[in-house]
N, C-alpha and C positions, 0 to 999 in steps of 0.2 A: 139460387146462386148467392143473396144476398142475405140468407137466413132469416128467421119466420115474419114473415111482414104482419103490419100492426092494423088488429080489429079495428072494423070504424066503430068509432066509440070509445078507442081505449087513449087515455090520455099519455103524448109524446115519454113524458119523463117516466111511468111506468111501464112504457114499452123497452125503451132504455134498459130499464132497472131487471128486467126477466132478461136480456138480451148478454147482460153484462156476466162472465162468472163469478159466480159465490165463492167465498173464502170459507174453511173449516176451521171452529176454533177448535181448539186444545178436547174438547168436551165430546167433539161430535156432531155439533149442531155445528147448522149453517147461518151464516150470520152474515147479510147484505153489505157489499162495500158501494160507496157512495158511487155513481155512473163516469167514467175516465172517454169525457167524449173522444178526446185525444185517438186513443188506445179502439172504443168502438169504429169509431170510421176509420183510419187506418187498415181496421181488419176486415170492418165490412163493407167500405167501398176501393179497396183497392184489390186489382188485380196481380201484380208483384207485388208482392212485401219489399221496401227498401235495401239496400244492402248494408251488411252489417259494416261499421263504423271502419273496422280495420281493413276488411278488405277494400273498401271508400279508399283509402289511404295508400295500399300499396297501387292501387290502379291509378290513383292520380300521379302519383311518383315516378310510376312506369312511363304514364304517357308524357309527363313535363319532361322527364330526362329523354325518351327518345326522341320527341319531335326538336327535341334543342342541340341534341346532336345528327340528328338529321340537314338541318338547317344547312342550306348553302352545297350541300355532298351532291345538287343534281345542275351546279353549273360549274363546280370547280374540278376543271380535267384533271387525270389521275397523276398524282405527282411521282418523283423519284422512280427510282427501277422497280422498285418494290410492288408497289398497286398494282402496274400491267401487268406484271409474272402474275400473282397469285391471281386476276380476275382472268386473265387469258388462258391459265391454267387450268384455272374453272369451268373457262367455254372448251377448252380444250376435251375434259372428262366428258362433257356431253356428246362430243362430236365423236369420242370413239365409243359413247358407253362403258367408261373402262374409271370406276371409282378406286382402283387399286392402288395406282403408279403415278403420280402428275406428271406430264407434260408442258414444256414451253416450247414454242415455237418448232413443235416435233422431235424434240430432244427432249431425255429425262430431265425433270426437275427435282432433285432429291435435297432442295435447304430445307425442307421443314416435313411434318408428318403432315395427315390429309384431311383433318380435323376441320380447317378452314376450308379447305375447296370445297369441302360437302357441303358446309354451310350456305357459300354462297351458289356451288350448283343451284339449292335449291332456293335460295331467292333467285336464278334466272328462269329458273320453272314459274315461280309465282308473278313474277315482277318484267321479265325480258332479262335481256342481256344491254346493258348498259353500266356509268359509271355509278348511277347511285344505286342499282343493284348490288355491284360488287361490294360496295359500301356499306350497307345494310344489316347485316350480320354485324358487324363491328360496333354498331350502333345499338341494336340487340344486345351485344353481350353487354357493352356498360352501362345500360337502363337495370338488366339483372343484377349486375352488382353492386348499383346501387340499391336494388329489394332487399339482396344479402344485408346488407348493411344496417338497413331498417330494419329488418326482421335480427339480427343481431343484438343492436343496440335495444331492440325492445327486451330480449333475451336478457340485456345488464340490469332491467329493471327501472332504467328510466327512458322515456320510448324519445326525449330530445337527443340522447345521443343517439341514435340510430339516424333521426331525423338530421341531426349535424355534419354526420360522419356522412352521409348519403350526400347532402349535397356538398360537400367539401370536396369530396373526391370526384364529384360530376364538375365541380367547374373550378377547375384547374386546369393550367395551360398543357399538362401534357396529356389528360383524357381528354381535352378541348381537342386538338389535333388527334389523338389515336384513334379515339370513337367513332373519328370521318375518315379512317385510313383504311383501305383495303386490306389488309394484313393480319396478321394471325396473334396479334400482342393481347389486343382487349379478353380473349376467349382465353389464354393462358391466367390472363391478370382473374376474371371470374371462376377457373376453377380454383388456382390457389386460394385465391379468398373462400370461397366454400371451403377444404379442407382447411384452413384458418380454423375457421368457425366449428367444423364438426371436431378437429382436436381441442378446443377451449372444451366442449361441451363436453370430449370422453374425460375432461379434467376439472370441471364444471365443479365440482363439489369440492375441491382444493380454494378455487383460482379464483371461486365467489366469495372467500370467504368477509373478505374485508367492506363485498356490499351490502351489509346487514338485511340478506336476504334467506334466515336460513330456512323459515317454513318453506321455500316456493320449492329450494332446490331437490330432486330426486335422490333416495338411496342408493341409486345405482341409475349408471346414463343408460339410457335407452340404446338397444341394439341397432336402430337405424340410425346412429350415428356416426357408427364404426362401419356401415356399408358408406354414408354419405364421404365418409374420408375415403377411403378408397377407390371408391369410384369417380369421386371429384379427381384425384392422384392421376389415374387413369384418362381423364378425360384431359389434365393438362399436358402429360406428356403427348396423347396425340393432336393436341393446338401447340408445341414449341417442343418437343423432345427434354430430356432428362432435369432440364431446367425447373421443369414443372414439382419435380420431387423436392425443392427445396421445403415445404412444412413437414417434414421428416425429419431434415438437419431442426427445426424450430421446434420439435416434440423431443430430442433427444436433449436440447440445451434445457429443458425443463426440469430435467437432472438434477441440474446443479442446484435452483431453488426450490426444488421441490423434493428433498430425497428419500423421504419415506413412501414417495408415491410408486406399485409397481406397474412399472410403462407393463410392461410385455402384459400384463396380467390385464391391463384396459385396452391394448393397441395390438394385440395378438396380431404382431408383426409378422413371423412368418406365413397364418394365413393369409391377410390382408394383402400383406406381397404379393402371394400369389395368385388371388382373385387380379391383383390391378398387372396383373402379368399377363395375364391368362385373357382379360380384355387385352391389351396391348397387340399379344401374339395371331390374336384372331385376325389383322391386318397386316402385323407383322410380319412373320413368319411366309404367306403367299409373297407379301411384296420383295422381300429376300430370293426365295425364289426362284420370282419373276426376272430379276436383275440380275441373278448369281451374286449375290453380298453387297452389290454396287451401294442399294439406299444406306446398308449401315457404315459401307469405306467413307464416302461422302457425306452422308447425313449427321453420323455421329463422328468420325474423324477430322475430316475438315472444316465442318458447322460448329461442332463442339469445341474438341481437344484443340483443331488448330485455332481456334478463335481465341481458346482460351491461352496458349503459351507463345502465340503472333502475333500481328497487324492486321486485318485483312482490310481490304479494297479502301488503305487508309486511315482508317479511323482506331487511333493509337499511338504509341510511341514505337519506332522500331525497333533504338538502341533501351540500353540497361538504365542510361540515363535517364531518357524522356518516360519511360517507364516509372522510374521513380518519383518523378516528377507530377507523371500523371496519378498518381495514386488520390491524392485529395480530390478527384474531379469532382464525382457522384456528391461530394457532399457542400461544394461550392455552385457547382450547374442545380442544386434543390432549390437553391432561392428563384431561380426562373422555371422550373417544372412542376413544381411546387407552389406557384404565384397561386393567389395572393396569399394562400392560407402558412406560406414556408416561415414569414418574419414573426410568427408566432411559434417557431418550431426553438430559437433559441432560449426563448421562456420557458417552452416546455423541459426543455432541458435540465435548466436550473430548477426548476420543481421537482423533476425525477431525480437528481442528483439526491435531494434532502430528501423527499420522502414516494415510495411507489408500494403498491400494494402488487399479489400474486398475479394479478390481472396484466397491471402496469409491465411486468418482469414478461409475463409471453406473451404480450405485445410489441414490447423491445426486440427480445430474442428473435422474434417473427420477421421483422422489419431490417433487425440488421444483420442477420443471416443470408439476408436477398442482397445487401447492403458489401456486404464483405466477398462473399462470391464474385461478386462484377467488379469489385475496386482489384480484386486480385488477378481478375482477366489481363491481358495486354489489349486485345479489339472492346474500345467503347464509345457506345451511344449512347446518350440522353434519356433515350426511352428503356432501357434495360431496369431500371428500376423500378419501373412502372408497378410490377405486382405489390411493392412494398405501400404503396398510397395508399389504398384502403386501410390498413395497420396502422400507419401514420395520423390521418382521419379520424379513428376511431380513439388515439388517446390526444388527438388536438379535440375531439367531441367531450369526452372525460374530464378532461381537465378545464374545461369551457365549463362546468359545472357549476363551481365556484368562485368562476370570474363575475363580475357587478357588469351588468347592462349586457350579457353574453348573447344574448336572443336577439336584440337589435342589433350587434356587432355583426353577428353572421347573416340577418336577411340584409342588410344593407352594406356589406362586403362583395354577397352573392348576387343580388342586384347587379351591382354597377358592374363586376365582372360578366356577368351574362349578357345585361348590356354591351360591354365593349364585345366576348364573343358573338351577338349576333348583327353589331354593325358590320364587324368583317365579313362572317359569312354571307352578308346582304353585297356586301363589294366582291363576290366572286369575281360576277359577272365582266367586271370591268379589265379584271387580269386576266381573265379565259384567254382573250386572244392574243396574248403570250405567247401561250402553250403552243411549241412551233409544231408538233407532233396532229394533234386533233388539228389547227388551224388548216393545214396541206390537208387533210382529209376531207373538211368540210369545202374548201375548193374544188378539187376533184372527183369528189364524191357519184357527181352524175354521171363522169367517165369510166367511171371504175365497173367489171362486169366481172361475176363467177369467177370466168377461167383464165382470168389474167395470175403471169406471174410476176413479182416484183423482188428488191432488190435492195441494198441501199449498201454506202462506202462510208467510211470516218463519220456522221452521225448512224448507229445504230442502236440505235434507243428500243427498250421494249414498248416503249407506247407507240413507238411504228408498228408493231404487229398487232398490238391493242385496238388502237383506231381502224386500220386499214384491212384487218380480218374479218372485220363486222360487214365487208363488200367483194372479199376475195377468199377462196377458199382455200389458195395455197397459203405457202408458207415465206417467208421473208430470209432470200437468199443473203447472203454474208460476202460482199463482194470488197475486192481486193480493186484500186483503181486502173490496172491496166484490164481489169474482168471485167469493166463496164461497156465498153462498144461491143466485145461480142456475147454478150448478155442482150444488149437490147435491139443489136443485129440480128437475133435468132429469131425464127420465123414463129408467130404465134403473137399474143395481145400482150403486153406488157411494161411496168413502168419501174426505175426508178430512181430514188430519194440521194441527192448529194448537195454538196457547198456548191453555191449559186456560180461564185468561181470556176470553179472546175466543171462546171455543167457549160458555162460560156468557154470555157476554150479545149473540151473536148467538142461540143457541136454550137460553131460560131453561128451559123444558120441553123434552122433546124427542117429535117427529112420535111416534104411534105405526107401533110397530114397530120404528125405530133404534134404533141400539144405540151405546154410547159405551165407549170405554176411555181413563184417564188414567193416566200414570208421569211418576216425579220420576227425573231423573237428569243425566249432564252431556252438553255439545254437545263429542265428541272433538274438534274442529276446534281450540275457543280457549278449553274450560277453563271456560265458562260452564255454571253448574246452571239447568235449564229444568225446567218441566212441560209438558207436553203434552196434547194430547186429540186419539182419534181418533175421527169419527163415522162413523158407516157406515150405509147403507141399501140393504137388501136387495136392495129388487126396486120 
């Protein structure tokens, strides 16, 4: 096993010396190289050979970035309307078997494609069904994007930007929050950045020019780059719909500084389309359908189109005015999305103004094509920009190059910021019982049995059906308040959920036998503090 063991007799260093191989000189003959103990034992008392140096790297990256967005996702209840849809969604798919069509609360779910619920299906296959199952995927996809990044930036030929750009985009306030979000943002933000990547690369021998790399680069991009785009394409639209296609609009702006190059003739658009079609349709086309058109009237009509020329549930200006007004958002909300690495974005600026190289230009276009699509939306949130930070990252990495003391500036930026995100995440715990939704479950919880049905009036929060389906198998009826006494007068086990108010002066006493629980806490939704009461009756 350990290869030919040494005659007694024969002295140590020339056993060594037969053991070790010989080098050929130029002549033919063999000519002894001195004994590389190092290199002998290594080889002959080890059973693994170590691992090679880079992939050492991406696996440390991987697991720094996930367990740091993990952190705190398994005591902090699931926030806003959003988390409970898509993780109930998810239990949902399991309960009928049915990965086609989402579900919430037994009604169609058609805001987003299914991209995420399969995801986290299958963390509750691995993991159970809980909150930081749902979570877990999300956290997944931005430990990968961060690899992309690395594996990018080593691609520009200095492996610090990769290394900069990676964690710059890992610890920022708004992949600080997405990464622990149950939702379908992180997984969009990973495929655009791959099709990022795989169009730099089908433009790679343009776009390197000014990195005085020209032995490395290939005569022609390799074929798996132009599948890696379009299958990246594909895989964004089914994590977020049509939004996903924006490095399309960022290969087309490449035009302009680039004109001698011919797109069509490296981006064989009309194949490629219809490869990322043709995946698409393999889900699409059933889920249509299944519905009669419904996913695409709603998914793409009212998700999309009306998102983009309306308000929705708020977030926006109504009139023409506030519209107008709001247009700067996305580029004043970057200083806190963007923390800490954004007060370095003005600099950056002034440096591209004076000088940017082919690189510098489709990483711009890249960035402000995601950039200018949402500013021209009317519905906006925070997080819609999100896929742009990688891009951003990569030329705040770049341009870090040349900055004096740049390597200390970013581990001890990235420090204290990781510090402060894992003190909060260590203060989950302390706000959990806030959460008015979980808090009422975890009360009741021993009351609750199978074939109870329940109920609820003016709070009807999807984390009531979140929490309280993990113990009930139906479904959470939508009650109107004169619908409550003959809801929970009807003869059979059941409970439910209203303003502690109106729970005291519909039943000033209560039935015997019922049971009642109250908690004060807030509505995640919009920041309002409620009281509640749940009633329940047995049997």
């Amino acid at each position: 096993m350990f290869g030919p063991r040494r005659r007694k007799g024969t002295p140590p260093l020339e056993w060594l010396r037969r053991t070790v191989p010989q080098q050929t000189t130029s002549g033919g003959c063999a000519a002894r190289s001195p004994p590389n103990f190092r290199f002998v034992f290594q080889r002959r008392l080890s059973f693994n050979p170590p691992l090679q140096p880079a992939i050492r790297k991406f696996l440390l990256l991987f697991a720094g970035c996930l367990l740091f967005h993990l952190a705190g996702t398994w005591t902090l209840p699931l926030i806003d309307r959003d988390e409970p849809r898509f993780a109930e969604a998810s239990r949902e798919m399991i309960e009928r078997s049915d990965y086609l069509v989402p579900f919430f609360n037994n009604r169609y779910r058609f805001d987003k494609p299914p991209l995420t619920y399969w995801f986290q299906t299958a963390s509750y296959r691995l993991l159970g069904e809980s909150d930081f199952a749902a979570r877990f995927p999300s956290a997944v996809a931005a430990a990968f994007t961060a690899l992309l990044l690395l594996a990018w930036g080593r691609r520009l030929g200095d492996e610090r930007i990769g290394w900069w750009a990676a964690i710059m985009f890992t610890i920022c306030f708004q992949t600080f929050l997405h990464a622990k979000a149950a939702v379908a943002d992180m997984w969009l933000v990973l495929f655009v950045t791959a099709a990022h990547w795989a169009g730099y690369e089908l433009l790679r021998d343009h776009l390197s020019k000014a990195l005085n790399q020209p032995s490395t680069l290939e005569p022609q991009p390799s074929p798996a780059w132009w599948w890696f785009f379009y299958l990246s394409l594909a895989g964004a639209f089914l994590a977020k719909g049509p939004i996903g296609w924006t490095p399309l609009l960022a290969v087309a702006v490449t035009k302009f500084f680039l004109p001698d190059v011919k797109l069509n003739r490296r981006f064989l658009f009309f194949t490629g389309l219809l490869l990322t079609l043709s995946i698409v349709a393999t889900w699409g086309i059933p889920a249509l359908l299944r519905t009669n058109g419904e996913f695409f009237r709603i998914g793409i009509g009212r998700h999309v189109v009306a998102r983009s020329v309306g308000a929705m549930e708020g977030h926006g200006g109504k009139s023409f005015a506030t519209y107008l007004i709001a247009l700067p958002f996305y580029f004043v909300i970057i200083f806190l999305t963007f923390f800490p690495w954004a007060f370095s974005l003005p600099r950056l600026a002034m440096r591209l103004w004076r000088k940017r190289d082919p690189l510098d230009n489709y990483l711009i276009a890249a960035a402000a094509v995601i950039f200018v699509v949402f500013t021209l939306m009317k519905t906006k949130l925070p997080h819609y920009t999100l896929p742009a930070f990688p891009l951003l990252a990569l030329l705040l990495a770049k341009s870090f190059l040349d900055r004096p003391h740049a390597e200390r500036y970013v581990r001890w930026t990235a420090l204290s910021a990781a510090c402060a995100g894992l003190l909060a995440a260590a203060a989950t715990p302390l706000v959990a019982k806030f959460f008015i939704s979980r808090e009422l479950m975890l009360q009741a919880r021993n009351d609750l049995t199978p074939e109870m049905e329940f109920g609820a009036t003016h709070y009807k929060d999807p984390t009531l059906v979140w929490y309280f389906r993990k113990y009930v198998k139906g479904f959470m009826a939508d009650l109107a308040d004169k619908a409550v006494k003959p809801f929970m007068e009807t003869p059979g086990p059941r409970f439910v959920v209203l303003p502690t108010a109106a729970a005291a002066e519909l039943y000033p006493a209560l039935p015997a036998g019922w049971k009642s629980y109250s908690v004060r806490g807030f509505n995640t939704s919009n920041g309002k503090r409620l009281e509640l009461t749940l009633l329940l009756k047995p049997s």
